[in-house]
C-alpha positions as CSV (number, residue, x, y, z in Angstrom):
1,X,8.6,-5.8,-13.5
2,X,6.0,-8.3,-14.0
3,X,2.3,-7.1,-14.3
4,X,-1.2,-8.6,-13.9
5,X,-4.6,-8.8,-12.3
6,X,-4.6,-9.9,-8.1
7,X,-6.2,-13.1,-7.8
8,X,-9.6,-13.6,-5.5
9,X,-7.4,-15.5,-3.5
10,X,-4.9,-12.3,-2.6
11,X,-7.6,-9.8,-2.6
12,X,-10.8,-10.2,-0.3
13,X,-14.0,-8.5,-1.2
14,X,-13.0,-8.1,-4.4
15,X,-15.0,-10.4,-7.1
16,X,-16.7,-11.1,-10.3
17,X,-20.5,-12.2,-10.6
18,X,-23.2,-11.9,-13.0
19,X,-26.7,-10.2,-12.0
20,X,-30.0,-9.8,-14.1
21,X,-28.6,-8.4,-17.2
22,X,-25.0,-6.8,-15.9
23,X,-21.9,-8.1,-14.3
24,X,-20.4,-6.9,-11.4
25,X,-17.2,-6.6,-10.2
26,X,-16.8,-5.9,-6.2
27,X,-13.9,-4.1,-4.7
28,X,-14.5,-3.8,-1.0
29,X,-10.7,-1.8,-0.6
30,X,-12.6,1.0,-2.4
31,X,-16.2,0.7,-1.2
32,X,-17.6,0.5,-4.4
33,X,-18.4,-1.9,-6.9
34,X,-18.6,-1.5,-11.5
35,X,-22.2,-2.7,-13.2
36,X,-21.3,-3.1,-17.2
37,X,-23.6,-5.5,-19.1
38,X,-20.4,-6.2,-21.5
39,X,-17.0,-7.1,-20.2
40,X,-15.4,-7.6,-23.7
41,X,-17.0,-3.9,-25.2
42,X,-16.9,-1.9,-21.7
43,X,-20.8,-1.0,-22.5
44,X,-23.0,0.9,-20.0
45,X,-20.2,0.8,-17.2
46,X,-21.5,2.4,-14.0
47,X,-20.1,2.9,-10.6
48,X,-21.9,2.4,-7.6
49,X,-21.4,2.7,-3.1
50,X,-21.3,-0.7,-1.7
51,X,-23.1,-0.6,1.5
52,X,-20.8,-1.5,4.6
53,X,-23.0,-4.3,5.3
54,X,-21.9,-6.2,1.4
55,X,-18.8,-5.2,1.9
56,X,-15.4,-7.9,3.0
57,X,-17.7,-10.7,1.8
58,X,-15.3,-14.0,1.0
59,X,-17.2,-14.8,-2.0
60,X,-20.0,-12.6,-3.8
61,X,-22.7,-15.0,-6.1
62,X,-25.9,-13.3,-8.8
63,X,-28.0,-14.8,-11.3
64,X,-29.4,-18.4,-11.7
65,X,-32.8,-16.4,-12.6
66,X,-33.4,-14.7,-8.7
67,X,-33.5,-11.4,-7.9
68,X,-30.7,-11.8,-5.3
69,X,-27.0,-11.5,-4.7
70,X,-25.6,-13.8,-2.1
71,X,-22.6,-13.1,0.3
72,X,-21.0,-15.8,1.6
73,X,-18.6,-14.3,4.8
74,X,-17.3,-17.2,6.4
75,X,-19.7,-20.2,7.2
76,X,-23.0,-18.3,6.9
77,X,-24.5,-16.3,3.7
78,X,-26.5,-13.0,3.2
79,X,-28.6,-12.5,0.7
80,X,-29.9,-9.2,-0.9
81,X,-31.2,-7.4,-3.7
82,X,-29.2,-4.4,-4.2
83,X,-25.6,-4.1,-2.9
84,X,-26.0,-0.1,-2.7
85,X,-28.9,-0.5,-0.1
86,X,-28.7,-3.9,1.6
87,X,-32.3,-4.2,0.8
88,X,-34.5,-7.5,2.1
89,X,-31.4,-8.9,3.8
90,X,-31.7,-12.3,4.9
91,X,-28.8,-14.4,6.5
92,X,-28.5,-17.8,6.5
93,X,-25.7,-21.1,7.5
94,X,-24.2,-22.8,4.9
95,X,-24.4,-26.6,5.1
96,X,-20.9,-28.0,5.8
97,X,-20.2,-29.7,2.5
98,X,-20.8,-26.1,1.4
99,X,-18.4,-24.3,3.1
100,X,-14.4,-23.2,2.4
101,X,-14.7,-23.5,-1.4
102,X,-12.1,-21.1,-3.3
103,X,-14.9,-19.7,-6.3
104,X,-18.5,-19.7,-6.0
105,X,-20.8,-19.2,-8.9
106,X,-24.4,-19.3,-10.1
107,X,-25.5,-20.6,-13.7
108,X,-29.5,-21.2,-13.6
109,X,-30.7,-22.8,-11.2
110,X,-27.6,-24.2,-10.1
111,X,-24.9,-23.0,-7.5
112,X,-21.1,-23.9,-8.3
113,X,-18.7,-24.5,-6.0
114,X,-14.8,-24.6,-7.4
115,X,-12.6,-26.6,-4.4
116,X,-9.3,-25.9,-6.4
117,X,-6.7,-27.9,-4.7
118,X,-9.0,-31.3,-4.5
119,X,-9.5,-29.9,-8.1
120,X,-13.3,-30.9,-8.0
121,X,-16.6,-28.7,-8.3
122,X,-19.7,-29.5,-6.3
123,X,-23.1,-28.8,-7.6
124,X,-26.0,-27.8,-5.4
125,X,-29.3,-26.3,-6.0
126,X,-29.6,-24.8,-2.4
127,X,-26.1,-24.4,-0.4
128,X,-28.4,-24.0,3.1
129,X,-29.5,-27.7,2.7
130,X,-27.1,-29.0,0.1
131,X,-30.1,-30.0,-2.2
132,X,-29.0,-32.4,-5.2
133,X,-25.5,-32.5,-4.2
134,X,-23.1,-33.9,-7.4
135,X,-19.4,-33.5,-7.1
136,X,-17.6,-33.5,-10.3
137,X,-13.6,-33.4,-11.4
138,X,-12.4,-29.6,-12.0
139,X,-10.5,-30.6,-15.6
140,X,-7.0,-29.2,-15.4
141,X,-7.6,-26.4,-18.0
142,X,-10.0,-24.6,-15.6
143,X,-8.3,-24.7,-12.4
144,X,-6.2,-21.6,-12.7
145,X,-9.4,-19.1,-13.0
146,X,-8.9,-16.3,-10.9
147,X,-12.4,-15.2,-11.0
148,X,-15.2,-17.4,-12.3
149,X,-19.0,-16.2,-13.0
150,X,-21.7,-17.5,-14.6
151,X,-22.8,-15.9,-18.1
152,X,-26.1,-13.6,-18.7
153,X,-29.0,-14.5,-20.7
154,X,-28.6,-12.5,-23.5
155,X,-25.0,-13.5,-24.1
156,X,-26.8,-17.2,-23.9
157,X,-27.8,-17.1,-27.7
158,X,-24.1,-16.0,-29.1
159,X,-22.8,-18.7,-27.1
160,X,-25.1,-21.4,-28.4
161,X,-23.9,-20.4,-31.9
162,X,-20.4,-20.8,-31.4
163,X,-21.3,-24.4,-29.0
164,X,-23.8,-25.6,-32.1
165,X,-20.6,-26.2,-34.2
166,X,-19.0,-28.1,-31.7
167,X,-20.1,-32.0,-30.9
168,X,-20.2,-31.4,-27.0
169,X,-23.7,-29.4,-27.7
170,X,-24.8,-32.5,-27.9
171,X,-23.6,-34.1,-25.1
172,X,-24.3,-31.7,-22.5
173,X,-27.2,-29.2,-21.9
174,X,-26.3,-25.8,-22.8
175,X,-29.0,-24.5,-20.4
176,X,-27.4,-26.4,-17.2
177,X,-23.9,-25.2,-17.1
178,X,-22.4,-21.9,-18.7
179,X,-19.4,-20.4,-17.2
180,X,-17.1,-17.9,-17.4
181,X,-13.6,-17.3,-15.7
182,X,-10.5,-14.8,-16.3
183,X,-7.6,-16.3,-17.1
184,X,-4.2,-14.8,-15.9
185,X,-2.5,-12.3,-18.1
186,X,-1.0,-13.8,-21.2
187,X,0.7,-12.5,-24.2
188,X,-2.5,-11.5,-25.1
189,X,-3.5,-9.3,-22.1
190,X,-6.1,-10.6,-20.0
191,X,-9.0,-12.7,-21.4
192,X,-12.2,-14.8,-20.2
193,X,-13.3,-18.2,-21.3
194,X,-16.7,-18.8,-21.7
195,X,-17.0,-23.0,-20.5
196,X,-19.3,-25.3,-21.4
197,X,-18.9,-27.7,-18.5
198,X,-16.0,-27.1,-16.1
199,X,-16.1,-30.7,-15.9
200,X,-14.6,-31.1,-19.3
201,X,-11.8,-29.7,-21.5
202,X,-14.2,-28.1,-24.3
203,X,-14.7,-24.5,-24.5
204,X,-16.0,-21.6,-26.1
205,X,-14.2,-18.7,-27.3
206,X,-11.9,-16.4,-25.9
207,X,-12.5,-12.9,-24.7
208,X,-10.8,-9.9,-24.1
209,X,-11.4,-7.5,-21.1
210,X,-12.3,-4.0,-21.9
211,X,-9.4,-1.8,-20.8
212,X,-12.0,0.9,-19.2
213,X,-13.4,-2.7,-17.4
214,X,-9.6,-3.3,-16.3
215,X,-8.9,-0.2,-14.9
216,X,-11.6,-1.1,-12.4
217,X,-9.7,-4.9,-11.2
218,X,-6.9,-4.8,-9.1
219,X,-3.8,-5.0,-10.6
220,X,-5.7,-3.8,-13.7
221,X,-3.9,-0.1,-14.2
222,X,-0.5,-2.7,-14.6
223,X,-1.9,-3.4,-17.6
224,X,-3.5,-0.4,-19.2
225,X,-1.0,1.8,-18.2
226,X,2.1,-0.1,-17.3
227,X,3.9,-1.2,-13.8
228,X,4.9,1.3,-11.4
229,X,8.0,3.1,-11.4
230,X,9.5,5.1,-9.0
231,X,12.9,7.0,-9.7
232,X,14.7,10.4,-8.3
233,X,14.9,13.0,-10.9
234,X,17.3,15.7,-10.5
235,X,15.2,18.7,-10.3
236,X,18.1,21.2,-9.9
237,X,22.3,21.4,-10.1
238,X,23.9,24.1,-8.9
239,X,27.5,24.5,-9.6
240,X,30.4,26.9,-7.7
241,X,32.8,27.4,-10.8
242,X,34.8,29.9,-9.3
243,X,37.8,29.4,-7.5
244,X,36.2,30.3,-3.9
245,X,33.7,28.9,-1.5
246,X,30.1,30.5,-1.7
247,X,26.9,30.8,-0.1
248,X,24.4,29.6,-2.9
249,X,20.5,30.4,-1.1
250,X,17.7,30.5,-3.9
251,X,14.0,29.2,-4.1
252,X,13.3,26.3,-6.3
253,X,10.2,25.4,-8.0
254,X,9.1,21.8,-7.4
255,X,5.8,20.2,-8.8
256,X,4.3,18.6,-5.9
257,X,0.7,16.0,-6.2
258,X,-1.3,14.1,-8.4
259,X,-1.2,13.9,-12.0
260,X,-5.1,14.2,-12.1
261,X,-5.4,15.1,-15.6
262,X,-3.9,11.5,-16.9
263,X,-5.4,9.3,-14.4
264,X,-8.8,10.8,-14.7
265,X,-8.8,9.6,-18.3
266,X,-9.3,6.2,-17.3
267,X,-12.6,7.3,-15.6
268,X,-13.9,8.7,-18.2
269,X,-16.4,6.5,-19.9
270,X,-17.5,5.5,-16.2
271,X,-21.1,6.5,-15.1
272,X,-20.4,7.4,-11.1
273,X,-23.8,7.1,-9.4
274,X,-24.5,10.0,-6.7
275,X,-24.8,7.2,-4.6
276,X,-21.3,6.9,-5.0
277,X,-20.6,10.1,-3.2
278,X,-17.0,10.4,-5.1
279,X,-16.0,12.0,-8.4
280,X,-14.1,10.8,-10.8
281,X,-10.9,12.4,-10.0
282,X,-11.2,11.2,-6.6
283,X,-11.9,7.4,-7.3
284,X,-9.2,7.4,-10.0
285,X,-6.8,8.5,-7.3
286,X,-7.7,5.6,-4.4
287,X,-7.6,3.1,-7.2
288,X,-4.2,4.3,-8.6
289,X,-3.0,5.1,-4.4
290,X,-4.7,1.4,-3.8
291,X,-2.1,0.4,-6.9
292,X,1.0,1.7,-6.1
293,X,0.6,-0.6,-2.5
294,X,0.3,-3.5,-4.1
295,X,3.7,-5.6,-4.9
296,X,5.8,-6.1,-7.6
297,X,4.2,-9.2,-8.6
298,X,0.9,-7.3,-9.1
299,X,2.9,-3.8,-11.3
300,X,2.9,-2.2,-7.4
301,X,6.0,-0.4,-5.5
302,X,4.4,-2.1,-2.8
303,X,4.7,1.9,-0.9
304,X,2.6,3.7,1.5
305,X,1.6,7.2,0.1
306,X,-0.6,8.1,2.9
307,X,1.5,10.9,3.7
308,X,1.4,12.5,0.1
309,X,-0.4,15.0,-1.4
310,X,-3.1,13.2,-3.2
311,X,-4.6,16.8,-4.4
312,X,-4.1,17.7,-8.2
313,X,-0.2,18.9,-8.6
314,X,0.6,22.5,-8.2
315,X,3.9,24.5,-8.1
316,X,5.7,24.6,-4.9
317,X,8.6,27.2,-3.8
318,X,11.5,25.9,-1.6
319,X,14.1,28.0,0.4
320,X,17.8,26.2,0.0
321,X,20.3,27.4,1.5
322,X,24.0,25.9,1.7
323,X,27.6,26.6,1.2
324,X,29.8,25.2,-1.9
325,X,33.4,25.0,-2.0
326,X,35.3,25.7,-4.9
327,X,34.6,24.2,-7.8
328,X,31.9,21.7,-6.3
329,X,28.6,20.8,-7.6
330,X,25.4,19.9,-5.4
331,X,22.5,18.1,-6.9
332,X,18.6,18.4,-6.0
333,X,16.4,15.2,-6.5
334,X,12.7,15.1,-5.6
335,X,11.3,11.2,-5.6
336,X,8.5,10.3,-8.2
337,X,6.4,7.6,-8.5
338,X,4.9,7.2,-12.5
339,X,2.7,3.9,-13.9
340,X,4.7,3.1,-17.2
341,X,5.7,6.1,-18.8
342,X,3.2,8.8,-17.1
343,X,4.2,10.6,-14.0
344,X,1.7,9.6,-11.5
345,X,2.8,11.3,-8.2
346,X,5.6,14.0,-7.2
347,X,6.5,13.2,-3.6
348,X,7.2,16.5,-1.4
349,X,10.8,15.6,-0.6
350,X,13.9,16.3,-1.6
351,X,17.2,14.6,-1.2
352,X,20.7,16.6,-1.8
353,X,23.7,14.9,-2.7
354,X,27.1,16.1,-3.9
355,X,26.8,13.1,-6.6
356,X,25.4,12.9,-10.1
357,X,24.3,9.1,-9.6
358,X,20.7,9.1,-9.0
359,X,20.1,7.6,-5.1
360,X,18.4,4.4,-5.0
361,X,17.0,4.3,-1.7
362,X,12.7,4.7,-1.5
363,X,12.2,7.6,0.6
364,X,8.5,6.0,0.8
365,X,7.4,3.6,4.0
366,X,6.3,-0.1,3.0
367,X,2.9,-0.8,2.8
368,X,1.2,-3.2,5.0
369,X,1.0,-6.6,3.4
């Protein structure tokens, strides 16, 4: 199975911007959004309610020195100071030229919009009027970003070190243009770039993302914890050796829920706000339920679990009840569902069969796509 993080492009109201001193990564499909002020070290990660008005925005834009996050939903863009409270709202129209781009970003004073199949990025100081309007070429080497955000301030000195021993500090201005976008998953997990000028191949150095950091982005458990699995394990075989037919009617124990205890591990250096109105435990299950729906591509089953018991697993006692013939042997499966190697969820069915070979049918229904 292949594994990696969903594109902006496959998952709306999710994104990435940078704030005051903190990045942010949105996820509408949760209702909630992660503050860290360090990708690469996972530092000071805290989780927070997204307010249903900031919520399914196309494209979510901070920084460039304001005290504002802008929502662009469409052809028009709302702009607000906290994303918890929809505080000081104000809605406005883009200007045309503004409109449909696939990544939109903030460095400075400066707003950045990525147009990745004309492969260009237009520059804008106000995307209402269009003010200052350049267009430059997207170079090749940043056009297959799935996020892209501008950088903080005070990663602005670090950065400046590692540009002063490279020749383009010269030839552009370091305080015009910083960038930052997540590159697929590699051999090498998933990183960032840090770009000087999207304009040009130059770049800083690479970055990895904090695991606790990809736990939060979809597709992200793929990676920390592995693709999901889901198999039949033979729970029970009961065997008539003797030489006439019998009526075999016992209770079986079957685990039945939520492997809480492991997924709630990945929660644990997480901050949840009481805004936030969810514990850990219960986030760490809509993520890993939000997970398992997503396809193949992305380390999903691409399965609806609605209908499962999304409580932490406990014991359950079944009445079975059949007849065996001589000699014959009936086997009890129950369907789980695991990311990697750890058991994530024990379905409440069972399936019977007089055969040893595991079924292969998904007793699950598809999810929506």
């Amino acid at each position: 199975m292949m594994r990696g993080i969903i594109p902006k492009s496959k998952a709306k109201g999710t994104d990435i911007c940078a704030f005051n001193n903190y990045y942010y990564i949105i996820r509408s499909d949760l209702g909630r959004y992660m503050q860290t002020s360090d990708l690469h070290k996972g530092a000071d990660i805290s989780i927070f309610s997204l307010h249903p008005a900031c919520q399914n925005g196309d494209h979510y834009i901070g920084g460039g020195g304001e005290s504002y996050f802008h929502i662009i939903k469409g052809t028009s863009c709302r702009r607000v100071t906290d994303l918890s409270t929809d505080s000081n709202a104000v809605v406005y129209n883009l200007h045309p030229s503004c409109q449909g781009g696939d990544h939109y970003l903030r460095s400075f004073k400066y707003f950045y919009i990525i147009f990745q199949e004309k492969g260009t990025l237009r520059v804008t100081t106000d995307m209402e009027l269009d003010s200052d309007a350049k267009v430059h070429t997207l170079h090749p080497n940043f056009r297959d970003g799935l996020y892209y955000w501008g950088l903080l301030p005070q990663d602005i000195e670090t950065i400046k070190m590692l540009l002063f021993r490279s020749l383009m500090f010269r030839q552009v201005d370091v305080f015009s243009c910083l960038f930052c976008f997540l590159k697929p998953a590699s051999e090498w997990s998933v990183e960032f770039c840090h770009a000087l000028d999207l304009s040009i191949k130059k770049q800083t150095a690479v970055c990895s993302v904090h695991p606790d950091v990809l736990n939060f982005l979809p597709g992200g458990l793929s990676v920390t914890k592995g693709p999901a699995t889901g198999m039949w394990e033979n729970i029970k075989t009961i065997t008539n050796d003797s030489n006439t037919p019998v009526t075999w009617q016992k209770k079986i124990t079957k685990r039945v829920g939520y492997n809480k205890e492991k997924m709630t591990q990945m929660t644990h250096n997480w901050k949840i706000a009481a805004s936030a109105s969810f514990e850990s435990g219960a986030l760490s299950a809509l993520i890993a339920k939000i997970q398992l729906s997503f396809s193949i591509e992305y380390g999903g089953s691409r399965v609806n679990t609605e209908n499962e018991s999304w409580n932490e697993a406990t014991e359950e006692e079944e009445l079975l009840s059949f007849e065996l013939k001589p000699k014959e042997s009936v086997y009890v499966w129950q369907y789980k569902l695991g990311l990697g190697q750890e058991p994530l969820l024990f379905c409440h069915d069972l399936k019977i069969t007089n055969e040893p070979n595991r079924p292969t049918e998904v007793p699950l229904p598809p999810a929506q796509p």
